[in-house]
C-alpha positions in Angstrom: -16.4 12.3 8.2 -16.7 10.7 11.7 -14.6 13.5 13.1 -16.9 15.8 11.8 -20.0 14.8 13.1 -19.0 12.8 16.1 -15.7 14.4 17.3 -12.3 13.8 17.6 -11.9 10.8 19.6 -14.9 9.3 17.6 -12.5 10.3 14.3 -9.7 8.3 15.9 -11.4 5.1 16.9 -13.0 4.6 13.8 -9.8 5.5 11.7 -8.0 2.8 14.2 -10.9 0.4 13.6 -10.7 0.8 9.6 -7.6 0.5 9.4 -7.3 -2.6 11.8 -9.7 -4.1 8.8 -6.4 -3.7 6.5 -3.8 -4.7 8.8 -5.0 -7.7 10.3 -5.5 -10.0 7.5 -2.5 -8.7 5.8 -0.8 -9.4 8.7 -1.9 -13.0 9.1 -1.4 -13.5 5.3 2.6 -12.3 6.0 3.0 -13.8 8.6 1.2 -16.4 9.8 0.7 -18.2 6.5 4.2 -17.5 4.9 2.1 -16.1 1.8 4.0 -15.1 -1.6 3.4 -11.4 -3.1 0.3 -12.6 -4.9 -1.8 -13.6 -1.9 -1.0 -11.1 -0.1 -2.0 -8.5 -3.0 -5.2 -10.5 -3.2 -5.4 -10.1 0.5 -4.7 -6.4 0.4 -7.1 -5.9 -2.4 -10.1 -7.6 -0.9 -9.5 -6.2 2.7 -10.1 -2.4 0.6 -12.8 -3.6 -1.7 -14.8 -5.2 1.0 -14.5 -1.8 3.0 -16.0 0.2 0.5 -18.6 -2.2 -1.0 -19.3 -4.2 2.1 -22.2 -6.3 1.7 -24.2 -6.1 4.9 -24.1 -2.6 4.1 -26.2 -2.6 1.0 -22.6 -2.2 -0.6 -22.5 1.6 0.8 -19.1 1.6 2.6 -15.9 4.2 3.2 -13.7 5.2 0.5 -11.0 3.0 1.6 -8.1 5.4 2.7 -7.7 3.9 6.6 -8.3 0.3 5.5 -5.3 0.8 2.5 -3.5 2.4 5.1 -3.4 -0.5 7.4 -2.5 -2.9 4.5 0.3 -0.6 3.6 1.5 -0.8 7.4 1.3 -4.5 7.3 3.6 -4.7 4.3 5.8 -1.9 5.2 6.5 0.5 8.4 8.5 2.3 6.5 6.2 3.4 3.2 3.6 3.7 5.8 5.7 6.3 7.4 6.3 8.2 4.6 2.7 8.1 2.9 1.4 9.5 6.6 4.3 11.9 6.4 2.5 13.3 2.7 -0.6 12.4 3.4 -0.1 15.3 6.5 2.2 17.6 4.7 -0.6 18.0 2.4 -3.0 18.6 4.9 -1.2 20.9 6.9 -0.6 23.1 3.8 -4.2 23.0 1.7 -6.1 22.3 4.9 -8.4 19.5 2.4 -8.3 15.9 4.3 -10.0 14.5 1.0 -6.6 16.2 -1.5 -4.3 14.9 1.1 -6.0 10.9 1.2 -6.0 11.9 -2.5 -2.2 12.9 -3.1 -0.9 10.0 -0.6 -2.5 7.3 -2.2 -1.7 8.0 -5.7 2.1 8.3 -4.5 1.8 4.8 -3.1 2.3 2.7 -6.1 5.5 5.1 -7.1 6.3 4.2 -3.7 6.4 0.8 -4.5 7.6 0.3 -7.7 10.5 2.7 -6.5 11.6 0.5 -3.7 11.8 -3.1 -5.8 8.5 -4.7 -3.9 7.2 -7.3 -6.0 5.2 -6.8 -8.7 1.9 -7.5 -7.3 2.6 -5.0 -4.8 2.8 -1.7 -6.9 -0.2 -3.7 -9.0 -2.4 -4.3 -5.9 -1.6 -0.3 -4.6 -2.0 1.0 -8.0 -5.8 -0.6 -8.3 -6.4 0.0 -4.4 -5.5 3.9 -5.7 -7.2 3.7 -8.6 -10.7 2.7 -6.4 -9.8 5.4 -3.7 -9.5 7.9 -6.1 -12.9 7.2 -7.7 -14.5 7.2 -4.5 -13.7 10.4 -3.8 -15.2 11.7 -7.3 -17.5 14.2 -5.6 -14.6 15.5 -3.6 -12.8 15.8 -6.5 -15.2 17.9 -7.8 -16.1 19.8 -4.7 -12.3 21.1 -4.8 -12.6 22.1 -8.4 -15.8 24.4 -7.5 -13.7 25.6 -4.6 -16.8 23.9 -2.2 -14.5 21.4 -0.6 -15.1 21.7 3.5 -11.5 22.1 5.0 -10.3 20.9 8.4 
Protein backbone atom coordinates (compact mmCIF):
# COMPACT_ATOMS: atom_id res chain seq x y z
CA UNK A 1 0.00 0.00 0.00
CA UNK A 2 2.88 2.36 0.88
CA UNK A 3 4.31 1.70 -2.58
CA UNK A 4 1.30 2.68 -3.96
CA UNK A 5 0.75 5.95 -2.62
CA UNK A 6 4.23 6.95 -1.59
CA UNK A 7 6.52 5.22 -4.13
CA UNK A 8 8.97 2.72 -4.34
CA UNK A 9 11.64 3.62 -2.00
CA UNK A 10 8.83 4.65 0.55
CA UNK A 11 7.46 0.75 -0.18
CA UNK A 12 10.92 -0.56 0.71
CA UNK A 13 11.64 1.34 3.88
CA UNK A 14 8.55 0.60 5.41
CA UNK A 15 8.58 -3.12 4.37
CA UNK A 16 12.33 -3.10 5.94
CA UNK A 17 10.88 -1.28 8.99
CA UNK A 18 7.89 -3.97 9.45
CA UNK A 19 9.73 -6.47 9.12
CA UNK A 20 12.57 -5.30 11.49
CA UNK A 21 9.41 -5.38 14.10
CA UNK A 22 9.58 -9.34 13.50
CA UNK A 23 13.06 -9.98 13.35
CA UNK A 24 14.36 -8.17 16.21
CA UNK A 25 12.70 -9.56 19.04
CA UNK A 26 12.80 -12.99 17.61
CA UNK A 27 16.28 -12.49 17.24
CA UNK A 28 16.93 -11.46 20.78
CA UNK A 29 14.58 -14.25 21.99
CA UNK A 30 17.13 -16.88 19.86
CA UNK A 31 19.74 -15.62 20.58
CA UNK A 32 20.39 -13.51 23.27
CA UNK A 33 18.14 -15.32 25.74
CA UNK A 34 18.86 -19.04 24.72
CA UNK A 35 14.84 -19.27 24.49
CA UNK A 36 13.10 -22.88 23.86
CA UNK A 37 10.49 -23.21 20.84
CA UNK A 38 7.72 -21.96 23.00
CA UNK A 39 9.05 -18.48 23.79
CA UNK A 40 10.06 -17.90 20.78
CA UNK A 41 6.57 -18.88 19.22
CA UNK A 42 5.10 -16.61 21.82
CA UNK A 43 7.58 -14.07 20.65
CA UNK A 44 6.84 -14.60 16.99
CA UNK A 45 3.15 -14.50 17.67
CA UNK A 46 3.02 -11.19 19.65
CA UNK A 47 5.62 -9.40 17.38
CA UNK A 48 2.53 -10.15 14.34
CA UNK A 49 -0.44 -9.49 16.55
CA UNK A 50 0.93 -6.29 17.96
CA UNK A 51 1.57 -5.19 14.14
CA UNK A 52 -1.80 -5.57 13.18
CA UNK A 53 -3.77 -4.59 16.30
CA UNK A 54 -1.24 -2.16 17.72
CA UNK A 55 -2.64 -0.23 20.39
CA UNK A 56 -1.45 3.43 19.92
CA UNK A 57 -3.11 2.96 16.77
CA UNK A 58 -6.62 2.61 17.87
CA UNK A 59 -5.81 -1.23 17.10
CA UNK A 60 -5.88 -0.28 13.16
CA UNK A 61 -2.48 -1.79 12.07
CA UNK A 62 -0.96 -3.75 8.79
CA UNK A 63 -1.95 -7.18 7.90
CA UNK A 64 1.14 -8.65 9.20
CA UNK A 65 2.91 -10.09 6.03
CA UNK A 66 6.47 -8.02 6.51
CA UNK A 67 6.40 -8.39 10.34
CA UNK A 68 5.83 -12.58 9.89
CA UNK A 69 8.34 -12.32 7.34
CA UNK A 70 10.99 -11.01 9.66
CA UNK A 71 10.16 -13.63 12.34
CA UNK A 72 10.37 -16.34 9.79
CA UNK A 73 14.03 -14.84 8.82
CA UNK A 74 14.91 -14.84 12.38
CA UNK A 75 14.09 -18.58 12.82
CA UNK A 76 15.22 -19.54 9.47
CA UNK A 77 17.29 -18.03 6.33
CA UNK A 78 16.54 -20.78 4.61
CA UNK A 79 12.41 -21.00 4.78
CA UNK A 80 12.67 -17.40 4.49
CA UNK A 81 14.32 -17.88 1.14
CA UNK A 82 11.98 -20.00 -0.18
CA UNK A 83 8.62 -18.34 1.12
CA UNK A 84 10.21 -14.99 -0.72
CA UNK A 85 11.06 -17.24 -3.64
CA UNK A 86 6.79 -18.17 -3.74
CA UNK A 87 5.74 -15.29 -2.44
CA UNK A 88 7.44 -13.66 -5.94
CA UNK A 89 6.74 -16.53 -8.22
CA UNK A 90 3.29 -15.81 -7.47
CA UNK A 91 3.55 -12.34 -8.16
CA UNK A 92 5.38 -12.33 -11.15
CA UNK A 93 2.71 -14.74 -12.64
CA UNK A 94 -0.87 -13.26 -11.31
CA UNK A 95 0.57 -9.80 -11.01
CA UNK A 96 -1.75 -9.69 -7.24
CA UNK A 97 0.77 -8.61 -4.22
CA UNK A 98 -2.32 -9.48 -1.87
CA UNK A 99 -2.59 -13.63 -3.69
CA UNK A 100 1.01 -13.79 -3.48
CA UNK A 101 1.30 -12.53 0.70
CA UNK A 102 -1.73 -14.85 0.56
CA UNK A 103 -0.15 -18.15 -1.08
CA UNK A 104 3.32 -17.69 0.85
CA UNK A 105 1.98 -17.54 4.05
CA UNK A 106 -0.37 -20.27 3.99
CA UNK A 107 2.68 -22.49 2.69
CA UNK A 108 4.66 -21.49 5.75
CA UNK A 109 3.32 -23.83 8.25
CA UNK A 110 3.71 -26.87 5.51
CA UNK A 111 7.07 -25.42 5.51
CA UNK A 112 7.47 -26.08 8.85
CA UNK A 113 6.00 -29.08 9.74
CA UNK A 114 7.85 -30.41 6.60
CA UNK A 115 11.27 -29.68 7.84
CA UNK A 116 10.93 -31.15 11.67
CA UNK A 117 10.90 -27.54 13.50
CA UNK A 118 9.39 -27.92 16.75
CA UNK A 119 6.00 -27.96 17.28
CA UNK A 120 5.30 -24.60 18.38
CA UNK A 121 6.81 -23.46 15.31
CA UNK A 122 4.37 -24.87 12.59
CA UNK A 123 1.63 -23.88 15.61
CA UNK A 124 2.85 -20.29 15.89
CA UNK A 125 3.05 -19.94 11.64
CA UNK A 126 -0.18 -21.73 11.26
CA UNK A 127 -2.15 -19.04 13.66
CA UNK A 128 0.30 -16.10 12.37
CA UNK A 129 -1.37 -17.50 8.72
CA UNK A 130 -4.45 -18.02 9.96
CA UNK A 131 -4.61 -13.96 11.21
CA UNK A 132 -2.88 -12.88 7.82
CA UNK A 133 -5.26 -14.53 5.83
CA UNK A 134 -8.27 -12.92 7.64
CA UNK A 135 -6.83 -9.61 7.29
CA UNK A 136 -6.80 -9.70 3.86
CA UNK A 137 -10.66 -10.78 3.79
CA UNK A 138 -11.50 -7.78 1.45
CA UNK A 139 -8.74 -8.70 -0.85
CA UNK A 140 -9.87 -11.98 -0.81
CA UNK A 141 -12.94 -10.82 -2.05
CA UNK A 142 -11.77 -8.10 -4.33
CA UNK A 143 -9.97 -11.16 -6.33
CA UNK A 144 -13.16 -13.13 -6.47
CA UNK A 145 -15.08 -10.06 -8.21
CA UNK A 146 -12.02 -9.76 -10.38
CA UNK A 147 -11.56 -5.91 -8.59
CA UNK A 148 -8.23 -6.78 -7.12
CA UNK A 149 -5.62 -3.71 -8.20
CA UNK A 150 -2.47 -5.54 -9.65
CA UNK A 151 1.13 -4.43 -9.49
Amino acid sequence: NTARVLGKKAGVLVFLLDMLKGFIPVSLALNCCGAESYTVALVGIASVVGHVFPLFYRWKGGKGVATAFGVVLAISLWHAFILLLLWAGVLYWKRYVSLASITACSFAPVLFLASGYPFHLFLMSAIVSALIILKHRPNINRLLKGEELKV
